[in-house]
mmCIF file as gemmi writes it, N, C-alpha and C atoms, coordinates in Angstrom:
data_model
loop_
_atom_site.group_PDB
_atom_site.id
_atom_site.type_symbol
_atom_site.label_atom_id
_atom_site.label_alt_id
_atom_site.label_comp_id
_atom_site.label_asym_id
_atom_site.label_entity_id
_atom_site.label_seq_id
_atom_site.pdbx_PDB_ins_code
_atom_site.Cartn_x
_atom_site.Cartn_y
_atom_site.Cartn_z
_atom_site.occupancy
_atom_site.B_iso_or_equiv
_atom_site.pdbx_formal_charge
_atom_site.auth_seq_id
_atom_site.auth_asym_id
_atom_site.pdbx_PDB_model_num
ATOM 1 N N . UNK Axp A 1 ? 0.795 -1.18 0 1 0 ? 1 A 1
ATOM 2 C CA . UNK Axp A 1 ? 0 0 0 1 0 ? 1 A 1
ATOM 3 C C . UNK Axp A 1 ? 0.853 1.267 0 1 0 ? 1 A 1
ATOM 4 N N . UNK Axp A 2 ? 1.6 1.168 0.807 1 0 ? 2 A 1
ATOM 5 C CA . UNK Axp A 2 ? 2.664 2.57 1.11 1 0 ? 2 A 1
ATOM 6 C C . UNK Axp A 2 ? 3.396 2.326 -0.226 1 0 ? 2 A 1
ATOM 7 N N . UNK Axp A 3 ? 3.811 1.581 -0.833 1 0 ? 3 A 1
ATOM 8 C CA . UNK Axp A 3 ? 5.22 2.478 -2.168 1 0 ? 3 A 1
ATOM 9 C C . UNK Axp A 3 ? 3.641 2.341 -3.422 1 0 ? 3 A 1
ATOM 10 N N . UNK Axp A 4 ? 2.427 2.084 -3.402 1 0 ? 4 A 1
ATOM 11 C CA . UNK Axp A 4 ? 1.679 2.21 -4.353 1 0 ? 4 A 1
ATOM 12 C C . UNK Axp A 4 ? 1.159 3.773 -4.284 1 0 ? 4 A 1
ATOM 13 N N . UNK Axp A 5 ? 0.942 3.994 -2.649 1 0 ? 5 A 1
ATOM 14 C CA . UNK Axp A 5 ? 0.687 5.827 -2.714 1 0 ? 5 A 1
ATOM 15 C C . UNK Axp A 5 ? 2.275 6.466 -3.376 1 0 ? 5 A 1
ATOM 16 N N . UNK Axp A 6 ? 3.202 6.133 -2.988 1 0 ? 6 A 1
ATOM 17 C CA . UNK Axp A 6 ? 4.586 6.826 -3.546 1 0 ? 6 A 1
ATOM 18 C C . UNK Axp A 6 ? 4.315 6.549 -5.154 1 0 ? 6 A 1
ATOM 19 N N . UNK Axp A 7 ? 4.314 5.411 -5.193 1 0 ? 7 A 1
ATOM 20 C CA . UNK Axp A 7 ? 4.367 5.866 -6.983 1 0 ? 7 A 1
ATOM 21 C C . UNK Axp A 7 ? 3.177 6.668 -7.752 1 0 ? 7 A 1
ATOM 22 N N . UNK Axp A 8 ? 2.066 6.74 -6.891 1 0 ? 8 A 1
ATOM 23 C CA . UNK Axp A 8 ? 0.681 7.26 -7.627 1 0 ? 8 A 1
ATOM 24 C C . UNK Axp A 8 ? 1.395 8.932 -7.771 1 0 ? 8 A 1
ATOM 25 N N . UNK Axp A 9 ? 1.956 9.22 -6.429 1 0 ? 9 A 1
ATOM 26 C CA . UNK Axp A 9 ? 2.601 10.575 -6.2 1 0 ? 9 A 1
ATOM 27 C C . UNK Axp A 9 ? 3.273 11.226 -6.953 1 0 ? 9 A 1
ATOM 28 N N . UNK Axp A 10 ? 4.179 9.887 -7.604 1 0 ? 10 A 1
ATOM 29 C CA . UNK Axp A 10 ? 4.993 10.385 -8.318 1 0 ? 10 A 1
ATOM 30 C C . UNK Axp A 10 ? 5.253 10.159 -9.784 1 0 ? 10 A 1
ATOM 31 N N . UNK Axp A 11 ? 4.113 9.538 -10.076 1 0 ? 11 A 1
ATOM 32 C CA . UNK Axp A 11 ? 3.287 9.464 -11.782 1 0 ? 11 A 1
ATOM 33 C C . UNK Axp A 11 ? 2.383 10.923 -11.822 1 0 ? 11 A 1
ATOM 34 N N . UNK Axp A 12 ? 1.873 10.97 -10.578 1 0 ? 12 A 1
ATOM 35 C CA . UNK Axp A 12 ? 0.992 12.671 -11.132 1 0 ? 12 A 1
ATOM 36 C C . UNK Axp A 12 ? 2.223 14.033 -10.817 1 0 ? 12 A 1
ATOM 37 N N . UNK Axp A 13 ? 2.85 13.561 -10.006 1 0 ? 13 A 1
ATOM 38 C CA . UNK Axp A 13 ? 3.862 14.627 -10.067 1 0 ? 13 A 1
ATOM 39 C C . UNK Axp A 13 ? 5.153 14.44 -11.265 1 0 ? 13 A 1
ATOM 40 N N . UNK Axp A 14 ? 4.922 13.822 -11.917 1 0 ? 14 A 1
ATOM 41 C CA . UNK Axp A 14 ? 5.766 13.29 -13.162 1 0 ? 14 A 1
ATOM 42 C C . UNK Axp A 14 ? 7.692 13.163 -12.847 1 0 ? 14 A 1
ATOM 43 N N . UNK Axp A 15 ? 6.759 12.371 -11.611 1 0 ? 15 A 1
ATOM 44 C CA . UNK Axp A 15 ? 8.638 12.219 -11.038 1 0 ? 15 A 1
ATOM 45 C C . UNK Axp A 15 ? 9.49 11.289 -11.7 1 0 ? 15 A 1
ATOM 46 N N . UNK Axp A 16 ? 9.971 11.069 -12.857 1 0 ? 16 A 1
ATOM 47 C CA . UNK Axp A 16 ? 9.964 9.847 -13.542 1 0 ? 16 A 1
ATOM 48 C C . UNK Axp A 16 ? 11.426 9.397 -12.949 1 0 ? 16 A 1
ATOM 49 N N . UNK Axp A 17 ? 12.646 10.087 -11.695 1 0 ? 17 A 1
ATOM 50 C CA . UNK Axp A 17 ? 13.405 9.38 -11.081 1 0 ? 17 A 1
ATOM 51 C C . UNK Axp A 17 ? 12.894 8.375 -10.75 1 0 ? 17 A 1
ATOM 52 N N . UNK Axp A 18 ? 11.767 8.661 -9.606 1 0 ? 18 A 1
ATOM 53 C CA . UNK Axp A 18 ? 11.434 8.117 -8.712 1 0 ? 18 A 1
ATOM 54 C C . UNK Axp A 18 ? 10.711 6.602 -9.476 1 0 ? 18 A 1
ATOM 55 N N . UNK Axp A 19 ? 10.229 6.628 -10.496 1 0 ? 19 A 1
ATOM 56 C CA . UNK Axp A 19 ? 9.474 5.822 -11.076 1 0 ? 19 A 1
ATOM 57 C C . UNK Axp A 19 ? 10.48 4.698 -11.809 1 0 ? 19 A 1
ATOM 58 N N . UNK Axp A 20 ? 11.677 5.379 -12.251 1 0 ? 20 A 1
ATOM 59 C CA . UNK Axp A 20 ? 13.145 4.681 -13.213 1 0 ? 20 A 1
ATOM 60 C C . UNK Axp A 20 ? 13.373 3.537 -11.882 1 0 ? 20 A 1
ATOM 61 N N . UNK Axp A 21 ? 13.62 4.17 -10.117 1 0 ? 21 A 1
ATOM 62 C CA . UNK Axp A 21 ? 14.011 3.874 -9.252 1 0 ? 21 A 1
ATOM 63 C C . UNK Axp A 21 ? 13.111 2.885 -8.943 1 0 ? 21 A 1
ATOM 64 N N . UNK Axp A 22 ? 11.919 2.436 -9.004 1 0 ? 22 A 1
ATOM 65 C CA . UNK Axp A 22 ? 11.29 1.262 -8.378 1 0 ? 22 A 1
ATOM 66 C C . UNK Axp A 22 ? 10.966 0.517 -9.784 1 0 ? 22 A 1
ATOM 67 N N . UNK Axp A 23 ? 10.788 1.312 -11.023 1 0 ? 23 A 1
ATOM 68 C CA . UNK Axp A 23 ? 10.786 -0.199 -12.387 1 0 ? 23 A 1
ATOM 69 C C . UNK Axp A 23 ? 12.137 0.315 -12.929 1 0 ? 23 A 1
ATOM 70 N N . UNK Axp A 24 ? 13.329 -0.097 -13.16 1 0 ? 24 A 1
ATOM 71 C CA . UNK Axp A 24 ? 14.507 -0.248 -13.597 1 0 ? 24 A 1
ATOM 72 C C . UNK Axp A 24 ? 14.105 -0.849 -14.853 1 0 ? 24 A 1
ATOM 73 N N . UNK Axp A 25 ? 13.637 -1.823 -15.112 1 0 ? 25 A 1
ATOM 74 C CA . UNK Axp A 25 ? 13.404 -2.708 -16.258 1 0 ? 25 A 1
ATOM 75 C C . UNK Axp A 25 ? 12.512 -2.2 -16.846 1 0 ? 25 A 1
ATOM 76 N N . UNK Axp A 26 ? 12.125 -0.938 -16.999 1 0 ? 26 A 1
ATOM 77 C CA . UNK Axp A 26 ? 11.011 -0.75 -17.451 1 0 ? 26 A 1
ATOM 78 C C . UNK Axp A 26 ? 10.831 -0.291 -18.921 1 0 ? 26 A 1
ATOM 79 N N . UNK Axp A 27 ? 9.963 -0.639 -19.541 1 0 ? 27 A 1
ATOM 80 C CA . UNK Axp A 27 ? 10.099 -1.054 -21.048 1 0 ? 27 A 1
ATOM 81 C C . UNK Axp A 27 ? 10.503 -2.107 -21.303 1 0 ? 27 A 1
ATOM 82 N N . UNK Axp A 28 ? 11.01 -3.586 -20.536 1 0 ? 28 A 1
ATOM 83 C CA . UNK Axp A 28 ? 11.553 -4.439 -21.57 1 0 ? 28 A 1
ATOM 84 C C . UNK Axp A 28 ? 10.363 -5.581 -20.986 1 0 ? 28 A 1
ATOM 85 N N . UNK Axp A 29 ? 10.134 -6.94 -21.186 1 0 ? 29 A 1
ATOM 86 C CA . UNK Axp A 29 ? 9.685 -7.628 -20.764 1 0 ? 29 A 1
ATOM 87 C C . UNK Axp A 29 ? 9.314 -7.705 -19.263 1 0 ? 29 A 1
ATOM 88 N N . UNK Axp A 30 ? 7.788 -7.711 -18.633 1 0 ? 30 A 1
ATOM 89 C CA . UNK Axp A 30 ? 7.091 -7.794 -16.931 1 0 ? 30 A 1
ATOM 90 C C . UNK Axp A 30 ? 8.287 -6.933 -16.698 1 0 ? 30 A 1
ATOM 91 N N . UNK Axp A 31 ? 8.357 -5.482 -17.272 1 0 ? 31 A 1
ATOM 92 C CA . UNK Axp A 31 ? 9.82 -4.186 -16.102 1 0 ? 31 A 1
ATOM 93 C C . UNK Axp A 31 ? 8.866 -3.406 -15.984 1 0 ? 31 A 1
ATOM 94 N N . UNK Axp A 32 ? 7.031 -3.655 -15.942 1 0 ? 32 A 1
ATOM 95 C CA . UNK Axp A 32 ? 6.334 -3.27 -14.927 1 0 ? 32 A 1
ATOM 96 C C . UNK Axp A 32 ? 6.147 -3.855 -13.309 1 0 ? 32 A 1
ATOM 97 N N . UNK Axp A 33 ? 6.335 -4.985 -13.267 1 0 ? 33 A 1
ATOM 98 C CA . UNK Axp A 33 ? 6.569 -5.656 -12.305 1 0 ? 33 A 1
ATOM 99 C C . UNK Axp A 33 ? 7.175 -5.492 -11.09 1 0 ? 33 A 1
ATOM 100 N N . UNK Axp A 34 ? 6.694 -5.386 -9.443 1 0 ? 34 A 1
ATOM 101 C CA . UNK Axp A 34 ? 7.507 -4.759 -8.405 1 0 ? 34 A 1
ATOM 102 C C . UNK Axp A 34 ? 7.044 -5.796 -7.748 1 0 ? 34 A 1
ATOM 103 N N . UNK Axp A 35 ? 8.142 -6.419 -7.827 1 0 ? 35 A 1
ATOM 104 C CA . UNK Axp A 35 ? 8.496 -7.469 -6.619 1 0 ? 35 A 1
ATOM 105 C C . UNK Axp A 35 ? 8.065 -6.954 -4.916 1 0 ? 35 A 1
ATOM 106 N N . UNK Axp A 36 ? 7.541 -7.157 -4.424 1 0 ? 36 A 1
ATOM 107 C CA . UNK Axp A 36 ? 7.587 -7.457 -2.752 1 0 ? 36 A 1
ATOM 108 C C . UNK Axp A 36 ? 7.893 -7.664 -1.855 1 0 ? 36 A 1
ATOM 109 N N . UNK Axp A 37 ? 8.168 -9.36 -2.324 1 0 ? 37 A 1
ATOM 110 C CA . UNK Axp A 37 ? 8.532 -9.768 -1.437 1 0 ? 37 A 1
ATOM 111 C C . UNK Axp A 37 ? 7.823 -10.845 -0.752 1 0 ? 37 A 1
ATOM 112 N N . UNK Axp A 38 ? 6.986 -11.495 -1.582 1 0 ? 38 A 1
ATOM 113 C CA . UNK Axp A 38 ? 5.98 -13.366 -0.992 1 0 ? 38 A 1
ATOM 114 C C . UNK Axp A 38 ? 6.968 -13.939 0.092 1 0 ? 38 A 1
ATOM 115 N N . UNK Axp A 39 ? 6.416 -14.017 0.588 1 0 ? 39 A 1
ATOM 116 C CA . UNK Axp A 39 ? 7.128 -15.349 1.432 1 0 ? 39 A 1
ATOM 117 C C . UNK Axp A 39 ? 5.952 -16.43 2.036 1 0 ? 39 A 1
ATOM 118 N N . UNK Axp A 40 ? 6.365 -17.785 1.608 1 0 ? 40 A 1
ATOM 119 C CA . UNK Axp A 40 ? 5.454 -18.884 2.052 1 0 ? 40 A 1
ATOM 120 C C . UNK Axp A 40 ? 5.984 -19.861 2.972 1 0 ? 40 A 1
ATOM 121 N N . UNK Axp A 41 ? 5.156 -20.098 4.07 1 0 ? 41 A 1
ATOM 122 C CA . UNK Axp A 41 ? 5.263 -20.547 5.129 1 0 ? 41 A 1
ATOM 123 C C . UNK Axp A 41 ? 4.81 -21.899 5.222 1 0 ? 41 A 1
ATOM 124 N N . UNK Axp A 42 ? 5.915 -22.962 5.733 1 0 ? 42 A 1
ATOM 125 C CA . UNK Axp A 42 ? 4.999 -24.291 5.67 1 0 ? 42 A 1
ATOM 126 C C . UNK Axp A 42 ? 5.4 -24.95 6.809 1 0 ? 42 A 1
ATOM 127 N N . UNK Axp A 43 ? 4.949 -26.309 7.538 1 0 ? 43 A 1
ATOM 128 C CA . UNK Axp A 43 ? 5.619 -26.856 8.78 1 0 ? 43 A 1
ATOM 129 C C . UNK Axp A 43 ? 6.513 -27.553 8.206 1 0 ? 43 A 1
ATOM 130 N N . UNK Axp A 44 ? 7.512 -27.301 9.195 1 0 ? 44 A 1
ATOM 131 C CA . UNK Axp A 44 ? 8.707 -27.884 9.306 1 0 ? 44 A 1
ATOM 132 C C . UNK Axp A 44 ? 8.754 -29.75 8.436 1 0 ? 44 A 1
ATOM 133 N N . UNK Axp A 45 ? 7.394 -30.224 8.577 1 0 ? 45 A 1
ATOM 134 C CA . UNK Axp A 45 ? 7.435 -31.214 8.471 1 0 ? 45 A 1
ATOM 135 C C . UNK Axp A 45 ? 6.095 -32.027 7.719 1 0 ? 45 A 1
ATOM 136 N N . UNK Axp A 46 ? 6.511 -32.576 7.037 1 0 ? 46 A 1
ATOM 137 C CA . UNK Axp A 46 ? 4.838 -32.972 6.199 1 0 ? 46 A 1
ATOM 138 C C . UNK Axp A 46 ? 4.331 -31.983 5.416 1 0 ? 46 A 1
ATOM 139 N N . UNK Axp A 47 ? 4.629 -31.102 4.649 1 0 ? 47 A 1
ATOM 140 C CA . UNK Axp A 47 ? 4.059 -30.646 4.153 1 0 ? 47 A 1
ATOM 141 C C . UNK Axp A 47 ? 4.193 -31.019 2.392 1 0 ? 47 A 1
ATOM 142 N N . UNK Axp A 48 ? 3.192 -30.976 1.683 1 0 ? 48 A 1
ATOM 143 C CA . UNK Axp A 48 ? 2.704 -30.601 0.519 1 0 ? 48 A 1
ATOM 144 C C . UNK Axp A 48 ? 3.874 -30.432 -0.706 1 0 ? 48 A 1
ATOM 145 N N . UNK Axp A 49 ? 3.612 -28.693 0.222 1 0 ? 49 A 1
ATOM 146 C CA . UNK Axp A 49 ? 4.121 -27.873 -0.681 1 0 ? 49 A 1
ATOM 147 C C . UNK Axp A 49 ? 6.398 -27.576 -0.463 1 0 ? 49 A 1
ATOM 148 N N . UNK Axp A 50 ? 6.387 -27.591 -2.317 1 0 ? 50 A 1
ATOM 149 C CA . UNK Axp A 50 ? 8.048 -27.433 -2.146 1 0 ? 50 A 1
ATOM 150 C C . UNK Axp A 50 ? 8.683 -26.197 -2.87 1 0 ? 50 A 1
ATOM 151 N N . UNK Axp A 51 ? 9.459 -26.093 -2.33 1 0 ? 51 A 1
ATOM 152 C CA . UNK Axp A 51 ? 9.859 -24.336 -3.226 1 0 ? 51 A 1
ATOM 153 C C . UNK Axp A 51 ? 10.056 -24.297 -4.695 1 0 ? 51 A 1
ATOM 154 N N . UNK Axp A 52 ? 10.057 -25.583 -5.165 1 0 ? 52 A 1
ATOM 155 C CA . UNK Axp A 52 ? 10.568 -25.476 -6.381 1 0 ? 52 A 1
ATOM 156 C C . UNK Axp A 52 ? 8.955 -25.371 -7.082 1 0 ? 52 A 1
ATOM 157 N N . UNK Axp A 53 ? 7.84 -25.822 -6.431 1 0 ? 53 A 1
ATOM 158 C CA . UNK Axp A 53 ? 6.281 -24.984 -6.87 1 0 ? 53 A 1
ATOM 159 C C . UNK Axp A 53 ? 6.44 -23.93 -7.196 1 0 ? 53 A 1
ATOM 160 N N . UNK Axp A 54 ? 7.353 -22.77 -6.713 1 0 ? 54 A 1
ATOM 161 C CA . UNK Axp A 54 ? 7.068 -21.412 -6.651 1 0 ? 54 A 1
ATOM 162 C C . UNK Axp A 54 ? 8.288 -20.66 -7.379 1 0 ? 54 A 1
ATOM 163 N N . UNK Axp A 55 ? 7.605 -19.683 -7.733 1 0 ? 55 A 1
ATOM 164 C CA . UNK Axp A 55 ? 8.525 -18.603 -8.285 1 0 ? 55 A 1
ATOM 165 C C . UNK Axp A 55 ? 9.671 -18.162 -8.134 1 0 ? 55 A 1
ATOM 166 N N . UNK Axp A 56 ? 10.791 -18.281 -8.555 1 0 ? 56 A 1
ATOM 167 C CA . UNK Axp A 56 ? 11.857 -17.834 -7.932 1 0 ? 56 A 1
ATOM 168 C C . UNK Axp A 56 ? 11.956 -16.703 -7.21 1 0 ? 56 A 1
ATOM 169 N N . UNK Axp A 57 ? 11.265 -15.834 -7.157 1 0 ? 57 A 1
ATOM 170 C CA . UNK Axp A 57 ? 11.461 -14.701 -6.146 1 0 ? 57 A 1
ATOM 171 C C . UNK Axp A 57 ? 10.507 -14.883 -5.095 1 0 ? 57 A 1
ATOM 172 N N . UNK Axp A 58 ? 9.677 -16.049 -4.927 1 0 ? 58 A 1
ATOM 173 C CA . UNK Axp A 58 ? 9.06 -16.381 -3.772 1 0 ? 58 A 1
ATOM 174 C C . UNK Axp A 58 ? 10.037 -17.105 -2.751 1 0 ? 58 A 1
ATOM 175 N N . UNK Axp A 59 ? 10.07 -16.503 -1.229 1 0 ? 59 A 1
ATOM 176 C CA . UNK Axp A 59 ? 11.022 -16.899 -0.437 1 0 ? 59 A 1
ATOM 177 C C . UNK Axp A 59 ? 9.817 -17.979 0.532 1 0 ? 59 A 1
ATOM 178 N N . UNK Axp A 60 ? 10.566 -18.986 0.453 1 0 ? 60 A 1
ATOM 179 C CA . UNK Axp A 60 ? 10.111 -20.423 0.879 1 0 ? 60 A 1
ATOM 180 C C . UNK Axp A 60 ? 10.231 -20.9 2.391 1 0 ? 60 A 1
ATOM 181 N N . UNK Axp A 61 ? 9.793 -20.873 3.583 1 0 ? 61 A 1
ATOM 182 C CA . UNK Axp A 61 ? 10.727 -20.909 4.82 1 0 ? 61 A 1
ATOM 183 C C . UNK Axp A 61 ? 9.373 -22.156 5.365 1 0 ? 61 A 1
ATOM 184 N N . UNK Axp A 62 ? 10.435 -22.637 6.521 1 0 ? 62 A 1
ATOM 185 C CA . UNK Axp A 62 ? 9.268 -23.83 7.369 1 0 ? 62 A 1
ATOM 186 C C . UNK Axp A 62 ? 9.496 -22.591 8.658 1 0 ? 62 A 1
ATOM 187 N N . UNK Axp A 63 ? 8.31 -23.384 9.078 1 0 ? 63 A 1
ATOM 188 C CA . UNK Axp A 63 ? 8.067 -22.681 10.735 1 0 ? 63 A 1
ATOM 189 C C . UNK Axp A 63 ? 9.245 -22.327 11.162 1 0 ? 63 A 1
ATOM 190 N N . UNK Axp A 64 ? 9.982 -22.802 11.454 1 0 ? 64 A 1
ATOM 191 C CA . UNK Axp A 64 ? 11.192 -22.763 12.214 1 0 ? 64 A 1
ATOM 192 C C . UNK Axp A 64 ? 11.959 -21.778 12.09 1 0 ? 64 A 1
ATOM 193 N N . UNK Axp A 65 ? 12.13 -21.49 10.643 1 0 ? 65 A 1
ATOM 194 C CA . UNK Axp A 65 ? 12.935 -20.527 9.51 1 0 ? 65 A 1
ATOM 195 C C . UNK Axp A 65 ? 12.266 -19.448 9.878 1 0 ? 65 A 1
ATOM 196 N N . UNK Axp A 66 ? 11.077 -19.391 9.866 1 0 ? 66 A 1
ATOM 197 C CA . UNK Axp A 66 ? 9.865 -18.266 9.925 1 0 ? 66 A 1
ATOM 198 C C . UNK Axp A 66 ? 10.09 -17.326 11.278 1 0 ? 66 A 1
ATOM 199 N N . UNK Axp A 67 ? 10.255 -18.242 12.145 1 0 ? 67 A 1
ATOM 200 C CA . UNK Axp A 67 ? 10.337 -17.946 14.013 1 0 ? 67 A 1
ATOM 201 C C . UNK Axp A 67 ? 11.325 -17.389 14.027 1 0 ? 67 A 1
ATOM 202 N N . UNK Axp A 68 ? 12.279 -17.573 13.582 1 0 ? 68 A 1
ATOM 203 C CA . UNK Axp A 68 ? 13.862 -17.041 13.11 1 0 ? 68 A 1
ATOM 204 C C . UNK Axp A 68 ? 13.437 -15.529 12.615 1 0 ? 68 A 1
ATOM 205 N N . UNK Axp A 69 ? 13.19 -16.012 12.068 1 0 ? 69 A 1
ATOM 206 C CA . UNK Axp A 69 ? 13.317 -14.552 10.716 1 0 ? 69 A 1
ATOM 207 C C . UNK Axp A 69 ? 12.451 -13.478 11.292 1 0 ? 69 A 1
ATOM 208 N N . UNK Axp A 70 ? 11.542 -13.778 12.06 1 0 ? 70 A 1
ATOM 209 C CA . UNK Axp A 70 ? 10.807 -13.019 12.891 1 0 ? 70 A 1
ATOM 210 C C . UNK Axp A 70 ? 11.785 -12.106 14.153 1 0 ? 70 A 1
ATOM 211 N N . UNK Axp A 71 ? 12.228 -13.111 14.731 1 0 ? 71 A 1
ATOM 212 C CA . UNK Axp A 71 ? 13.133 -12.722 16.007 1 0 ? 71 A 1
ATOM 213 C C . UNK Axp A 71 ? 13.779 -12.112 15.495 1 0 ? 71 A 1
ATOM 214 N N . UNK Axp A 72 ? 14.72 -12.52 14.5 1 0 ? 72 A 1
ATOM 215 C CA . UNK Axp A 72 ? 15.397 -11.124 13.492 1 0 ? 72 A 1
ATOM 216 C C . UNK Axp A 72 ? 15.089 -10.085 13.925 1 0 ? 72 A 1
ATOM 217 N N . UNK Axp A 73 ? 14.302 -10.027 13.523 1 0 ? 73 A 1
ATOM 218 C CA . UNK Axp A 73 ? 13.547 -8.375 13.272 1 0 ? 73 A 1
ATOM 219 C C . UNK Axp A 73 ? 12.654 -7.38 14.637 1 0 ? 73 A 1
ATOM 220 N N . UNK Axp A 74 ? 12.771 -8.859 15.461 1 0 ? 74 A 1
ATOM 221 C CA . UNK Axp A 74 ? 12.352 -8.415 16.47 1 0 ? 74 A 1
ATOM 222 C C . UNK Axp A 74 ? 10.692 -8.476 16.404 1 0 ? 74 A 1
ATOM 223 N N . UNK Axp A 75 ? 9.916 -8.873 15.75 1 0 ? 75 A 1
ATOM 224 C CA . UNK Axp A 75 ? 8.356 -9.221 15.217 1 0 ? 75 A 1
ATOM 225 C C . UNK Axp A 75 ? 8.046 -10.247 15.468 1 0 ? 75 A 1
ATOM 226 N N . UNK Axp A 76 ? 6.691 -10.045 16.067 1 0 ? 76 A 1
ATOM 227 C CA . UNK Axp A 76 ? 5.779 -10.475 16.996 1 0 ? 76 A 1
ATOM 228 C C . UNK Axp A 76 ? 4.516 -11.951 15.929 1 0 ? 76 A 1
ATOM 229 N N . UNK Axp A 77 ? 4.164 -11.026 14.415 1 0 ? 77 A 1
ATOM 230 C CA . UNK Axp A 77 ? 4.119 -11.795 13.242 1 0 ? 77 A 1
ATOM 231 C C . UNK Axp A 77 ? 4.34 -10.824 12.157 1 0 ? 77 A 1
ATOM 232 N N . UNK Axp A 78 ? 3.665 -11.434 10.909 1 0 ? 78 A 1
ATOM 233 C CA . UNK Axp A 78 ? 3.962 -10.351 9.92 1 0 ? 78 A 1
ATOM 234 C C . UNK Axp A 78 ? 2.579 -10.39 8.941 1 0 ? 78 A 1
């Protein structure tokens, strides 16, 4: 939500740095495209699903990884 108000800001303010700065690729093949940042969460154990299902820029973690990556940051969830 927050960098979609920044870019609305800065398409009507015809900031086209600011716009070069979040699509780099832009004009060539999906260099409309702004990554995020997915991340999918699965248990540690038994699960389903495998990273190689997913997109390469989807980040793949089990619980464990998750609890981690949380404490990281010091976050409670996300």
């Amino acid at each position: 939500g927050y960098r979609l108000v920044q870019l609305s800001k800065a398409l009507i303010e015809k900031d086209d740095k600011f716009v070069a700065e979040m699509f780099p690729n832009q004009g060539q093949p999906d260099g409309d495209l702004f990554e995020t940042g997915l991340k999918v969460v699965v248990p540690d154990e038994g699960s389903p699903l495998k990273a190689e299902m997913f997109d390469k820029n989807t980040k793949f973690l089990t619980l464990s990884e998750f609890k981690k990556w949380l404490a990281e940051y010091n976050l409670k969830s996300s």
